[in-house]
Every structure is written in C-alpha cells, then in structure tokens.
C-alpha positions in Angstrom: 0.0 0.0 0.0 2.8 2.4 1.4 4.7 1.3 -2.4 1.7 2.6 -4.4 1.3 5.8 -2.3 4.6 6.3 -3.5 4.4 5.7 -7.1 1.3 7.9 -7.1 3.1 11.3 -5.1 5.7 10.3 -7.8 3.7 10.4 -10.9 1.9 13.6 -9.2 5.0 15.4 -9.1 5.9 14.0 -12.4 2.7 15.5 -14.2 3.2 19.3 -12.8 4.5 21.2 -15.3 6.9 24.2 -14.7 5.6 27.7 -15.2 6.1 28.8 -18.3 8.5 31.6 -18.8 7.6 35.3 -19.7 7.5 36.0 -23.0 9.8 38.7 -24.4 8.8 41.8 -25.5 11.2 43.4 -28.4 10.7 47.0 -29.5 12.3 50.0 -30.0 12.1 53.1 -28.3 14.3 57.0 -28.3 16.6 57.6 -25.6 15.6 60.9 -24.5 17.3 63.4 -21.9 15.0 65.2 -19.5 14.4 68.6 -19.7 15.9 70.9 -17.3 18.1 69.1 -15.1 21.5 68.7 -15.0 22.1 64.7 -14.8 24.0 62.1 -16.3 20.6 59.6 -16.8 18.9 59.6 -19.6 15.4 57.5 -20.2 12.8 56.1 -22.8 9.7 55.4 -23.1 8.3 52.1 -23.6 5.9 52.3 -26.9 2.4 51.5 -25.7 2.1 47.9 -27.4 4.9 47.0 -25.6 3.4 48.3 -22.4 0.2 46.3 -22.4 2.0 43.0 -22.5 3.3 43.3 -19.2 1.6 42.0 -16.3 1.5 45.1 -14.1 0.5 48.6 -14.7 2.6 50.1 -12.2 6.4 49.4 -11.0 7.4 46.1 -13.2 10.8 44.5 -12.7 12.1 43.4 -15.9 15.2 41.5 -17.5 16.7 41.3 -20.9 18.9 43.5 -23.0 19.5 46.6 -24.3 20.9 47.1 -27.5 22.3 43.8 -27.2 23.6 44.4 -23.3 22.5 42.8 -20.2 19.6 44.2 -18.6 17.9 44.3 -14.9 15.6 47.2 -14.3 12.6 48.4 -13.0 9.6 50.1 -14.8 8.5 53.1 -13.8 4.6 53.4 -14.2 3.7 56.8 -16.5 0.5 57.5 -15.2 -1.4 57.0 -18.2 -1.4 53.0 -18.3 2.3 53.0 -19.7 5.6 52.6 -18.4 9.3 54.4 -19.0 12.5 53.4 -18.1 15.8 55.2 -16.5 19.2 54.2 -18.4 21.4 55.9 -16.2 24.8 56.0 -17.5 26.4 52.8 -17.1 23.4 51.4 -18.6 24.1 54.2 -21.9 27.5 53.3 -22.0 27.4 49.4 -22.0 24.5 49.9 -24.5 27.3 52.2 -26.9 24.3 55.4 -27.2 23.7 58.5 -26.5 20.5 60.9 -26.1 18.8 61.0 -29.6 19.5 57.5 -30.3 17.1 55.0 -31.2 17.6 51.9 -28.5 16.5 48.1 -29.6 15.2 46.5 -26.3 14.0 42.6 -25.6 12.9 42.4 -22.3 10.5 39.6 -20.2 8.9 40.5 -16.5 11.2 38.7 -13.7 9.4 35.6 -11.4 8.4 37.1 -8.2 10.8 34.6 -6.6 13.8 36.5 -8.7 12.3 39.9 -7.4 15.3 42.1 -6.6 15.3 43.6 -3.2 14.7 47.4 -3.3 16.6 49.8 -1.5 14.3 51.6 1.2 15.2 55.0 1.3 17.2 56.5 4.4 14.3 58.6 5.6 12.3 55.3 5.9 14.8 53.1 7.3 15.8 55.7 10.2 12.1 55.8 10.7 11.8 51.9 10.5 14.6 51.7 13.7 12.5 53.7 16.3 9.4 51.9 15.0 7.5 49.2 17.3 8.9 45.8 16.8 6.0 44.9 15.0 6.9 47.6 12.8 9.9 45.9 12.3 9.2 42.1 12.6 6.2 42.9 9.6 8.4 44.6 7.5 11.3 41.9 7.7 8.5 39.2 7.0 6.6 41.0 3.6 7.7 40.5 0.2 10.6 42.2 -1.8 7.5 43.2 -4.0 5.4 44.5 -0.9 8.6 46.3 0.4 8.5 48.0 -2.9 5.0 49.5 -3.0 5.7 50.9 0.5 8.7 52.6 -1.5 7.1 53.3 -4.0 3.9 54.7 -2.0 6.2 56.8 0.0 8.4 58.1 -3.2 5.3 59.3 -5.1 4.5 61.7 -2.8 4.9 65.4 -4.4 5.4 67.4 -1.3 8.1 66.9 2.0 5.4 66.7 4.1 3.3 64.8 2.8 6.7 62.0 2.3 7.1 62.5 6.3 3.6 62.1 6.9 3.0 58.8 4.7 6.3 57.6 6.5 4.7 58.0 9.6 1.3 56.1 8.6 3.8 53.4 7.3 5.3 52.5 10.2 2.0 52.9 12.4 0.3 50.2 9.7 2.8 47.8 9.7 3.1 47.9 13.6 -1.1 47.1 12.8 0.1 43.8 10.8 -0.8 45.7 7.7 1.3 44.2 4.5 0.8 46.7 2.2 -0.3 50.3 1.7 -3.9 51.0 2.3 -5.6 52.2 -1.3 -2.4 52.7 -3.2 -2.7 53.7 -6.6 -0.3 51.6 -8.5 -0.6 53.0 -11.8 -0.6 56.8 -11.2 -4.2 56.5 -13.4 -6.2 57.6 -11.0 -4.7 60.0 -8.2 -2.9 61.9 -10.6 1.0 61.2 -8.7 3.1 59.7 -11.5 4.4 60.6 -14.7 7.3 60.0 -16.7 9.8 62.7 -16.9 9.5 65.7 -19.9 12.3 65.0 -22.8 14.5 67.9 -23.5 13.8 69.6 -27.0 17.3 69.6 -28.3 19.0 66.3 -28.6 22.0 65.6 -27.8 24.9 63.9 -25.5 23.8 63.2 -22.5 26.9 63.5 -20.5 26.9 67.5 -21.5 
C-alpha cells in the first residue's frame, strides 16, 4: 500500500509542469534626456504595445537587454497605463548610445521569486529603527515586491510633508500587521501622482 502511495506522489509530481517563462517583448524606443536638469541619466519610453503586455500597470521589474547588453531594471509606471525606463549612465554606456539615439530592447517580467530587493530610502529606514517591533518584525517578513510598494507609495508623494507624513502612517500600519499600503494607486491612473519625466527639446549627448 505504502509502495503505491509512492508511485502515485511520484507520478503527481511528475505530471506538474513548470511555469512557463515570460514572453519577451522586443521593441524600439528614443533615448531621451530630460528637460531641465543637469544629470547624467537619460530614459525612454516604452511604446504603448509594448506596455500592455506586461503583467502590471505600475512598477514592473524586468530583464533582458539593451541594444544587445544585459539588462535588470525596474519600470516606472507613466500614469497613463504606460511605463518608461531610467538608463542611467552605465546602462548608456554598456548599451554604446547617447540621447537621440534610437535603442533596440528585448525584455521579459522577472518571477516574483527573482524579485530584486529594493533599497528603502534612508528617511524610511531611520524611521523603520525607532518603530515598534511589529513595525519591524512585519516589515522583515513582507515581500521584496510588498517592500517595494511601501517605497514606491512613499516616493510618489509630491510634497516633503506629505513624504514625512506617509512615513509616519507606514510605520504605524505595519506595527497594525498591515502588508501593504492602504488604497495605493499603482498605476498613477487615478490620483494623478506619477508621470514619466518631460524630454529635453534639443538632442543631444547626455553626458553635456
């Protein structure tokens, strides 16, 4: 009895089939410099066909290349059911282009198992060390992706007090058990918070 228990776990785990992986997306986009800022990053926008095949209509973590070079980025939600990308300047320069120059991209959505780990910002962390344990133990025990859209949450907000505030909420919701932030607009479609930065008129090198 115990032998054919066996053979049937066996040919159970035998029949599951692996997820498949993403497909690629492969389009081409301008690199573009933004307007009135003095930086070394440039960025592009992703055409809107592109867009829609990804699974998410805000922050996306994708991998693939970039005119031919390896590629690990993350999305940046445009507000208006599209996404854009920063290529700051390693990026550029293992890519070989500059501002003005048309980019060929093939990229696929990451699993959420390889979701990078995001870098909480030092306002939040320093807020995160005085919290509650709970605070602490919560935020330890949520996903990279979860940890994100508290970054994120906190990062779209336009004015310094309104950044302190929502720091504030986060800590006091995640000492509450709470995973994620309350009402969050992911996409920047509805409360207006997110857009993708204005292009410069004049192209050009971007490390002018």
């Amino acid at each position: 009895m115990a032998h054919k228990t066996a053979e049937k776990s066996a040919a159970s785990a035998n029949s599951r089939k692996p997820a498949p992986a993403a497909s690629k997306i492969r389009f081409s986009a301008t690199l573009l410099r933004p307007a009135g800022r003095a930086v070394t990053w440039t960025f592009l926008n992703l055409p809107r066909q592109a867009s829609a095949k990804l699974p998410s209509r805000g922050q996306t973590t994708v991998r693939g290349t970039l005119n031919g070079s390896a590629l690990q980025a993350t999305l940046e939600p445009d507000g208006q059911g599209g996404h854009w990308l920063k290529v700051d300047r390693k990026m550029r320069e293992a890519a070989g282009a500059e501002a003005g120059d048309i980019v060929t991209l093939e990229i696929a959505p990451v699993a959420p198992d390889d979701e990078p780990e995001p870098k909480a910002p030092a306002d939040l962390r320093k807020a995160l060390a005085s919290a509650p344990p709970k605070a602490k133990d919560v935020w330890s025990d949520i996903t990279p992706i979860a940890r994100r859209d508290w970054i994120h949450w906190i990062g779209s907000a336009k004015q310094a007090e309104t950044r302190a505030r929502r720091i504030r909420n986060a800590c006091d919701m995640l000492s509450k058990g709470k995973r994620r932030p309350c009402c969050f607009d992911r996409s920047g479609m509805y409360a207006g918070s997110m857009s993708c930065p204005v292009a410069d008129d004049e192209p050009g090198d971007a490390r002018r």
